[in-house]
N, C-alpha and C positions, 0 to 999 in steps of 0.2 A: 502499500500500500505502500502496496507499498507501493511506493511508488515506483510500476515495472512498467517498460514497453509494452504492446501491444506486441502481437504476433502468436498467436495461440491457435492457429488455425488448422493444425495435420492431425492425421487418425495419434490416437494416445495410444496405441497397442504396435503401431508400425513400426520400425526400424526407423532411425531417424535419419540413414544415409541411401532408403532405398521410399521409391512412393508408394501409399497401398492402390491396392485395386481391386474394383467393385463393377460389379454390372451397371449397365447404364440407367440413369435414374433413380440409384441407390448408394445410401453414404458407405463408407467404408468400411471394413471390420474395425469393429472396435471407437467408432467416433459415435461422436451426438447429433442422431439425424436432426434436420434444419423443425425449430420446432413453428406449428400452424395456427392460425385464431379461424374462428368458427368459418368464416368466409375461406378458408383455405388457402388464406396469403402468409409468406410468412411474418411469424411473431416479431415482434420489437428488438432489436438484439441478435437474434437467430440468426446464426451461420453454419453452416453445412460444414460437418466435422469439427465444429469447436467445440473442444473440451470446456465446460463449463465448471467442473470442480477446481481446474485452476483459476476461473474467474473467480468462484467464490472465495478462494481461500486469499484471493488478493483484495478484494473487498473485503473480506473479515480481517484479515492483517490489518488494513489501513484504518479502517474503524478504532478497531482497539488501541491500534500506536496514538492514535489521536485520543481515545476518550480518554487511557492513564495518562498521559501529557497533560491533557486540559484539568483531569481529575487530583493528580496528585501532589500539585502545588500547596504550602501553608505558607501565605503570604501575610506580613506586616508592616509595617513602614510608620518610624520615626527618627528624629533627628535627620533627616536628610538622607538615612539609610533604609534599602528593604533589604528583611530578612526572610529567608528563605528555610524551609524545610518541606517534609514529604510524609503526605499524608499515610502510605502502608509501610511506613517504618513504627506503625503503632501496635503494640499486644499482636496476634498472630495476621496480620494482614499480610505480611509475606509470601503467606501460603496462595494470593491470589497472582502472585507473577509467574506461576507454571503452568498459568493458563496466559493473561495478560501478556507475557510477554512474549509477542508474536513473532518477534525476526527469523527464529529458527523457519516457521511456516513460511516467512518470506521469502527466505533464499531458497526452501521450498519449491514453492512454485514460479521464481526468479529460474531455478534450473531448468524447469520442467517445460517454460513460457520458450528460454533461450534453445534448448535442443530442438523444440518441435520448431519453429522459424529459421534454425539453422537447416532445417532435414527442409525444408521448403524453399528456402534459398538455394542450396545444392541441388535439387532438383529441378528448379528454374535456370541454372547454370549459373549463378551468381557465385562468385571466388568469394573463400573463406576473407580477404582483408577488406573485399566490398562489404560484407556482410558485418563483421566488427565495425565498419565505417560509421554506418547508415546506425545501428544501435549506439554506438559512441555518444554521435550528434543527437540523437534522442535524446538522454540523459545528460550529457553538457550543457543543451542550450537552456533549457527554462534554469539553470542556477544563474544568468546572466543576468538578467534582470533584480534577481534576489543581491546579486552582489551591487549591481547598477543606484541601486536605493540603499543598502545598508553601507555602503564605504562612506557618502558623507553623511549620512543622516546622524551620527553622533557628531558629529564637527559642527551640524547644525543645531540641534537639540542641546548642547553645552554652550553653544552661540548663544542660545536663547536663555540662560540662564537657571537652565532645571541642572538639580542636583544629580555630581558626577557619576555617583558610585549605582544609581541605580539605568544610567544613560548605559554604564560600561557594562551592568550586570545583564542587560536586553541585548547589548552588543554582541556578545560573547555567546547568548544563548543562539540568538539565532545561527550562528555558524555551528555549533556541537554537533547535530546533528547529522552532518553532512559526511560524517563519519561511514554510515553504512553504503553514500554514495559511493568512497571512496574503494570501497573493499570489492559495492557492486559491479567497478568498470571491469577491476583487476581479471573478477573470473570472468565479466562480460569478455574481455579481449583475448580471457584463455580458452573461452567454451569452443573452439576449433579443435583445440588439441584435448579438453576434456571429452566432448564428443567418442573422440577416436580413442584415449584410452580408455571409454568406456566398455566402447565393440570391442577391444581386444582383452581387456581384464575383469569387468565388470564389476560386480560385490567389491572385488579385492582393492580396488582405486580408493571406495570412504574407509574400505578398513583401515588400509594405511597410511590414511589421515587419521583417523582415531588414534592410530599405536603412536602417531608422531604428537598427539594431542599427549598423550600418556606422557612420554619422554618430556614434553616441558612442562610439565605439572611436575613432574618429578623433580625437575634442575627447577622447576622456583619454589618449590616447597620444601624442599628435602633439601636440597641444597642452596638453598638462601637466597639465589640470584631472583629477584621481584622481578630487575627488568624484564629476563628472559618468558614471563609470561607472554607475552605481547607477538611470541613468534607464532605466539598460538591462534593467531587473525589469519595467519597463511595453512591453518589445518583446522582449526572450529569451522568457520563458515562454508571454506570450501568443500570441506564434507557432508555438510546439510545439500548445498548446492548440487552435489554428485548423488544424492539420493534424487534428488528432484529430474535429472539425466535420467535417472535409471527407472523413473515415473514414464518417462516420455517412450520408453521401449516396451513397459507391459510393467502391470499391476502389481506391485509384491503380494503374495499369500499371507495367510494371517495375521493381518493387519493388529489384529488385540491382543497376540502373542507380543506383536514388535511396541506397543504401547506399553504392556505389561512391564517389559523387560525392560524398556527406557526409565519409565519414572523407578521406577524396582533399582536400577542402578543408581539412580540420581538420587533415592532416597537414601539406598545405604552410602555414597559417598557423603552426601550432608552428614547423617549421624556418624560417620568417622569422623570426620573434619580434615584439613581445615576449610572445607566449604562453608561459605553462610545458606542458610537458609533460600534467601530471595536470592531469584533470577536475574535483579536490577541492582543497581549501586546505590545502595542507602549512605545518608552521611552519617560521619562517624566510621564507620566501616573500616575494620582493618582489612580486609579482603574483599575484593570484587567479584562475583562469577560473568561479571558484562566486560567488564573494561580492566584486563584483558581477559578473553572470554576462555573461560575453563572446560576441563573434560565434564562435569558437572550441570553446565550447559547444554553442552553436546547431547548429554544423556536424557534431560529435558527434552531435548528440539527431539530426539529419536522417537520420543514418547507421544509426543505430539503429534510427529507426521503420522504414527499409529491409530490413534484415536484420530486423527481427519479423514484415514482412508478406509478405516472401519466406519465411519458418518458417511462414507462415499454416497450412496443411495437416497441417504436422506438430503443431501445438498444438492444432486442433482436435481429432487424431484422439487425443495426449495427453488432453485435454478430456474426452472420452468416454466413459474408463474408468470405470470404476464406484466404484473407491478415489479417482480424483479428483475425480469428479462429488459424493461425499460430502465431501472434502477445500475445495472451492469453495463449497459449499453451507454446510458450515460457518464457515469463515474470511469469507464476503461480508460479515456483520453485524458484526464483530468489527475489522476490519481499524484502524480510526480507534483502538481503545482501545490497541493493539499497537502503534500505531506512538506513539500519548502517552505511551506508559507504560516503551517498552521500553529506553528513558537512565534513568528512576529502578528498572529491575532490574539495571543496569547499576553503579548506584552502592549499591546494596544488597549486592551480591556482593562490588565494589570495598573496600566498609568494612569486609567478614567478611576476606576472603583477604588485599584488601595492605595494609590499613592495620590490623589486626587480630592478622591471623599473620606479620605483615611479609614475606609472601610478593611478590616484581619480577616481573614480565614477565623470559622468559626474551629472548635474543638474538632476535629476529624472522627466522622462515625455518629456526633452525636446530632442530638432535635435539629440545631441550627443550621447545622452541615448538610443534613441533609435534607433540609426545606429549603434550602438555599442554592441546591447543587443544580437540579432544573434550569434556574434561573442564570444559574452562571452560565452554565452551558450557550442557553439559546443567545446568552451577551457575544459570546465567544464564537457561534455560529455567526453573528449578524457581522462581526466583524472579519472573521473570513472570506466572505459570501464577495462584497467586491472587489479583493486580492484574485481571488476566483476569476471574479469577469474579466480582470485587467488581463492576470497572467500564464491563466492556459492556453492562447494560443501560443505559447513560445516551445508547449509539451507539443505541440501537432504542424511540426515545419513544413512546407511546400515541399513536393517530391523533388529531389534534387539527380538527375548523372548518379551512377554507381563509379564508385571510387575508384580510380585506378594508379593511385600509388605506389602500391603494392607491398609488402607484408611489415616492415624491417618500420619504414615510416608511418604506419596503423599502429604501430607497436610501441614508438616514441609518444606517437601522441596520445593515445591510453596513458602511458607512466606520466607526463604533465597532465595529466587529466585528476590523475588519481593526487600528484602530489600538493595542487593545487586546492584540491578538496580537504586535506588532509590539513595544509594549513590554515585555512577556516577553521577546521575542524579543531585545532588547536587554540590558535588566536581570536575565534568569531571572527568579528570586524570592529575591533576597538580600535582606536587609530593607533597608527605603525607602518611599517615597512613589510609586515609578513601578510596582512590582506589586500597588499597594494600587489607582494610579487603572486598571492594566490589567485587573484583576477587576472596577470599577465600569463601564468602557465597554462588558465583555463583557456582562455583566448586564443594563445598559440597551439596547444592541443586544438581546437575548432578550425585552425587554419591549416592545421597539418591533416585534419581528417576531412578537407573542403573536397569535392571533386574537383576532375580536373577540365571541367568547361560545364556553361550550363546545361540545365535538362531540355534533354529531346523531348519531341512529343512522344515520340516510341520507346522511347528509355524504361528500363526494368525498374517498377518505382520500387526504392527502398522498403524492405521487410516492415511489417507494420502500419506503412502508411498507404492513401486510398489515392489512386489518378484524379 
């Protein structure tokens, strides 16, 4: 919700380097025939072979990253300062992040979205660095705008006289985030070559992410080094991600065994320690299982993808309906700008109510918080809603030429893609020299993944997008 490209359109049971085939007139093995409204046109949404349980679980991802974001702020503000804390770091609310926290399901179906659009691309004859190209510029372009407004907006907002520390604290938030962009390009630019060792290794590719997930759990916990957590971004995620690969070739079996044995792992590793509890980074905290993301996690997200594909049936048939097939069809294109945008509607409301009306965060859990929590909400919807209008078209670009670069320079420009996000990710946008080079690297990544003349009219339009 995360916010993924589009491109979900090839049978889910196919091989993702080979096309299915079906009689004429009839979907394929294993896809979602095009669904009908009473008049026999198709439904709202409906596409022939679209797997709709990745849609769903992309729309439930994005949902939830947004509602515990909007949910679990305890805001106050005096002396010129706000203070922050989090609301399920109270009595056992913890226990709601092994549901909540959705990113494991995101890169989920981020793998699952990226195999099936690659097996579609190589079957249109699109080269694997055209194909990285065209999903690069997906996800680069709508952060350009988000940076385009937050680089001076603190320069102005301190111009104007409002107190510093909460200017810097909205600064900051809105960049954090952009974290998961960054990890997302890495395997977006690797999914060519995850592809292929999939067909050649299968299973054994997340395993031995996992056994590597292992080894630096071991070197930072057992052997002291903290940093070395952090190598754990190049084996937690992309092994969620290679589960989702191995969605897009055929169904795993016993989806409530693989649920069972996820959280079963992830509960005995908590009661060992030293995991904590929650799936998210509480303050205080002497350990994280998010940042940087543990085997303990892993063991979560395993759990998770279990219980979503044991619910397969029932999401599909959710899927179906006609208010949600208009609901998916709408939110698909959008989904990237809602999840960039939806910490600066956050801090938008933040300045009106607490720092404004000196309105706190009531006790979390209790009468006030929760007669209150409605109301926050729909403040928080109302201020998204024209961020919305302004800036999803930057998520749905004119079809452009298919890239012809070629691999080596696809490749550069992903790593500026990625480093750029990562220094937001670090710095936000407080003013500095490190948001100023993170908008130069995004920019030059965009220019190294441009095509190289404009689009024909007959030109193969990029994966995802429409002629």
């Amino acid at each position: 919700m995360i916010p993924l490209p589009a491109g979900r359109t090839a049978p889910r049971t196919a091989p993702v380097t080979a096309p299915a085939t079906a009689p004429a007139g009839r979907p394929a093995p294993g896809s979602v025939p095009p669904q009908r409204t009473a008049s026999g046109r198709p439904a709202p949404g409906a596409e022939p072979g679209r797997d709709l349980f990745v849609d769903v679980l992309r729309l439930l991802g994005m949902a939830l990253v947004v509602l515990q974001h909007w949910s679990m702020p305890v805001l106050s503000f005096g002396d010129g300062r706000i203070a922050t804390g989090n609301a399920l770091a109270a009595g056992n609310m913890w226990l709601v992040t092994w549901v909540s926290q959705v990113m494991p399901l995101i890169f989920f179906a981020g793998g699952a979205a990226g195999a099936i659009s690659f097996g579609r691309a190589a079957r249109r004859g699109l080269p694997a660095p055209a194909w990285v190209a065209a999903r690069l510029r997906r996800l680069v372009l709508p952060v350009v705008p988000l940076a385009a407004v937050w680089l001076p907006l603190p320069h102005l907002l301190l111009a104007m006289g409002l107190p510093e520390q909460p200017v810097l604290t909205a600064a900051r938030l809105a960049g954090q985030l952009l974290w998961f962009l960054a990890v997302y390009v890495a395997v977006v630019a690797l999914t060519p070559l995850l592809v292929r060792l999939d067909a050649a290794y299968g299973l054994r590719v997340p395993a031995a992410m996992a056994a590597g997930a292992v080894v630096v759990d071991l070197v930072r916990f057992a052997g002291g080094l903290e940093a070395a957590g952090y190598l754990n971004i190049a084996f937690v995620w992309p092994a969620i991600h290679q589960l989702g690969l191995r969605y897009a070739t055929g169904r795993p079996r016993r989806p409530w065994l693989i649920a069972l044995a996820g959280y079963g792992a992830a509960a005995a590793l908590v009661a060992a320690g030293p995991y904590p509890g929650s799936m998210i980074g509480m303050p205080g905290a002497a350990v994280s299982n998010m940042a940087p993301p543990t085997l303990a996690l892993l063991a979560v997200g395993a759990g998770q993808i279990g219980l979503a594909l044991a619910l397969r049936p029932c999401a599909m048939a959710f899927a179906r309906l006609p208010a949600v097939s208009r609901v998916l069809a709408w939110t698909g294109p959008r989904m990237m700008t809602v999840y960039l945008w939806h910490m600066s509607a956050l801090c938008v409301v933040t300045a009106m109510v607490v720092v404004g009306l000196g309105i706190s965060t009531p006790e979390p859990g209790g009468p006030a918080w929760l007669a209150g929590w409605p109301h926050w909400l729909l403040l928080l919807v109302l201020a998204l809603w024209p961020l919305l209008r302004a800036f999803s078209r930057f998520e749905m670009p004119r079809p452009a030429a298919p890239y012809t670069g070629g691999t080596v320079r696809i490749a550069v420009a992903a790593g500026l893609a990625a480093a750029g996000l990562l220094l937001f990710t670090a710095f936000g946008f407080v003013p500095g020299p490190a948001p100023l080079a993170g908008a130069g690297l995004l920019l030059s990544a965009l220019l190294l993944g441009r095509t190289a003349g404009p689009a024909r009219r007959n030109a193969v339009p990029a994966p995802g997008t429409r002629r």
